[in-house]
N, C-alpha and C positions, 0 to 999 in steps of 0.2 A: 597640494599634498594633504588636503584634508580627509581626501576619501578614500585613506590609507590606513588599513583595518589593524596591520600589524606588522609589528616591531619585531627583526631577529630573535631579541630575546622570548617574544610572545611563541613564536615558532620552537626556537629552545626549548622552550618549557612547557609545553602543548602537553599536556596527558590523555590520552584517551581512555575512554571505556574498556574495560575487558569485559566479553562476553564470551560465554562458554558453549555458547551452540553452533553449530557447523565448523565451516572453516572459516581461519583467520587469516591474520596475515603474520608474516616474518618481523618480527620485534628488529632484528638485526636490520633488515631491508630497509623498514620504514623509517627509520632512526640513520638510517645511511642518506638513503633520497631526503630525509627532512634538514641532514648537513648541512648538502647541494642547495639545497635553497637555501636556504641560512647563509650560503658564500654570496650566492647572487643575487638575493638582499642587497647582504651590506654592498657587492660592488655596485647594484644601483641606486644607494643612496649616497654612494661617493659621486658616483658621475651627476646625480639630479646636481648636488650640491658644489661640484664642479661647475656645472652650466650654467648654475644660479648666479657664482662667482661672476663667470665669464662674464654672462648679461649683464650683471651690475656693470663692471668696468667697461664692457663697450658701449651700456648708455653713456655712461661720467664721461668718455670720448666724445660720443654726439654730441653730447652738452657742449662740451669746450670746444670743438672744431663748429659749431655753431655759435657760440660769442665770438671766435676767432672771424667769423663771416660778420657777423654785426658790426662788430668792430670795425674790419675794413671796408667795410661799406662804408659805415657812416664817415672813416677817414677819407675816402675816394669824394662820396658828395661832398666836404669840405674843400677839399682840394679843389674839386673841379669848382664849385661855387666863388672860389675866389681867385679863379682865371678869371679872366675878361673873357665874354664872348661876343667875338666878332661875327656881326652879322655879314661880311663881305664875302662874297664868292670870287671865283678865279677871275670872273668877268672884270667886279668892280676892281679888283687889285690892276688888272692889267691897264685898265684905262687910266689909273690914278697911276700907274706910272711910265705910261705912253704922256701922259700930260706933263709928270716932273721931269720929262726927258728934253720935251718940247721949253721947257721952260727955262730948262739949262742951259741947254746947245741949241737951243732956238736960232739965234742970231748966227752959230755959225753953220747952222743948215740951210741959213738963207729963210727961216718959217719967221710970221711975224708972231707975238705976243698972245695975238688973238685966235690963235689956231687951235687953242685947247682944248675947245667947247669941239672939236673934230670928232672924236670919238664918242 
C-alpha cells in the first residue's frame, strides 16, 4: 500500500484551478463524480483491510495446524520406536509354529522329537 497517492480525505479536498478561458467543466458534476470516488475508496480500503485481516488469521492457522503435524509426528516416531520390530515374516511365524505344534502333539501324532528341523 505504499504506492498509494491518496487518501479520501486527499480527494475531499482536492481544489482545483479556476481558469477563465474556454469551457469548463460543471462545478456540480465534478464534485458529484469526485463523491463516487470518495465511496469507493473508502470501500476499498475496508476490503484491502479486511483481506489483510483474513491473511493474518489463516497464516496463525497454517502455523498451528503445522506444529499440530510436528507434534504428531514426532508422537507416531516415539510410538512406533518403542514397539518392538519384528523382523519375522509370515514364513518364519509359520514354521516356528508348525515346530511348537510338533512338539506338543508330537508323541500323539506318532512324529518323533526330532522332526522339527522339517520345515
Amino acid at each position: 500500500m505504499d504506492n498509494i497517492k491518496f487518501t479520501p480525505q486527499d480527494i475531499l479536498h482536492k481544489q482545483f484551478k479556476e481558469k477563465s478561458i474556454g469551457k469548463g467543466y460543471d462545478v456540480d458534476d465534478v464534485d458529484s463524480f469526485l463523491d463516487d470516488v470518495i465511496k469507493d475508496y473508502d470501500a476499498f480500503n475496508k476490503e484491502v483491510t479486511r483481506l489483510q485481516d483474513e491473511n493474518d488469521r489463516l497464516k496463525a492457522k497454517v502455523d498451528e495446524l503445522n506444529r499440530q503435524v510436528e507434534v504428531g509426528s514426532s508422537i507416531s516416531s516415539r510410538s512406533a520406536a518403542s514397539q518392538p520390530v519384528s523382523p519375522a515374516t509370515n514364513m518364519d511365524i509359520l514354521k516356528r509354529l508348525s515346530n511348537l505344534e510338533r512338539r506338543v502333539f508330537g508323541s500323539q501324532l506318532g512324529n518323533d522329537e526330532n522332526d522339527s528341523h522339517l520345515l
